[in-house]
C-alpha positions in Angstrom: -38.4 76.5 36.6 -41.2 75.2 38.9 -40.0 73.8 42.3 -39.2 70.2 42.0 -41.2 67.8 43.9 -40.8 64.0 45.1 -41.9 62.5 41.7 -38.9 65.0 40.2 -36.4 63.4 38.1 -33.5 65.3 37.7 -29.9 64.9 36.7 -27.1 64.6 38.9 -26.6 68.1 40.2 -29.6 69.1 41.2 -30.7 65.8 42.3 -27.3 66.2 44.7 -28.8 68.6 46.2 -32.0 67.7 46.8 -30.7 64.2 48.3 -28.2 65.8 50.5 -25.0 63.9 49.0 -22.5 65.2 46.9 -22.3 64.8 42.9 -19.6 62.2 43.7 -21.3 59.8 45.7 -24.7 59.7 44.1 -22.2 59.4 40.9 -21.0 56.5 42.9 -23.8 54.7 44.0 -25.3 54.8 40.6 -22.4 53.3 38.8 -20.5 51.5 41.3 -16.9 51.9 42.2 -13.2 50.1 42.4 -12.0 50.2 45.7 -8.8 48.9 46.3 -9.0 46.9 42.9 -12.5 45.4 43.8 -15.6 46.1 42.4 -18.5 48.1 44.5 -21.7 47.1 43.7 -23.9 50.1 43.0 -26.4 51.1 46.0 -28.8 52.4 43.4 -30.5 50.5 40.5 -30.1 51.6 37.1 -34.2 51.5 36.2 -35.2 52.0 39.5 -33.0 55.0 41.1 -31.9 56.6 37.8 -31.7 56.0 34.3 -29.6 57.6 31.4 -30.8 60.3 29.4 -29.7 58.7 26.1 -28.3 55.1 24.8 -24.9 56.7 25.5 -22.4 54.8 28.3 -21.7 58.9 28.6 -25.0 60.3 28.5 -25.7 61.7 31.5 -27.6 60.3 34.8 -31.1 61.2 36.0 -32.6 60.4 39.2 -35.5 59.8 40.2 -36.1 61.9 43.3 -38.7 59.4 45.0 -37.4 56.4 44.5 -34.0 57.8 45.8 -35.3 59.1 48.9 -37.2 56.0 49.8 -33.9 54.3 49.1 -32.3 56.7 51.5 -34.8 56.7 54.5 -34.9 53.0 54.1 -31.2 52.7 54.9 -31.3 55.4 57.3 -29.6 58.5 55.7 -31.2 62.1 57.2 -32.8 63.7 53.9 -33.3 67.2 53.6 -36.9 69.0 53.0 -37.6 69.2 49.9 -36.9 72.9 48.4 -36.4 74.3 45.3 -33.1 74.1 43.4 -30.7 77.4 42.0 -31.8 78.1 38.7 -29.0 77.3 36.3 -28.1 74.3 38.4 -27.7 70.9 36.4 
């Protein structure tokens, strides 16, 4: 596997660790969230930030590296350097 770079897109595991979040939370602000029986709007944009592998509501989730970390800087988050993900991973 060749190390991934910003224009990567990957799916959520990998991606995880790339951004510097856990599966859950880029889960999260992909799909949105209830919270106390209200609706979170998503922080990511399906189409911009990620897009599904297949037409599946269950196919899985694949970021686009980038776009995510723009998204991230832009609202402040520390993002790791780049660096190659475990083999296997995803």
């Amino acid at each position: 596997m060749s190390p991934p770079t910003s224009n990567t897109n990957l799916p959520t595991v990998q991606a995880s660790q790339l951004l510097g979040l856990s599966e859950h939370t880029l889960r999260n602000w992909a799909r949105g969230r209830v919270d106390r029986g209200k609706k979170v709007e998503p922080k990511l944009k399906e189409g911009v930030h990620w897009f599904r592998r297949g037409a599946g509501h269950n196919s899985p989730l694949i970021f686009r590296i980038r776009e995510c970390r723009e998204f991230l800087d832009s609202q402040g988050y520390p993002l790791p350097p780049l660096q190659p993900v475990a083999e296997g991973q995803g």
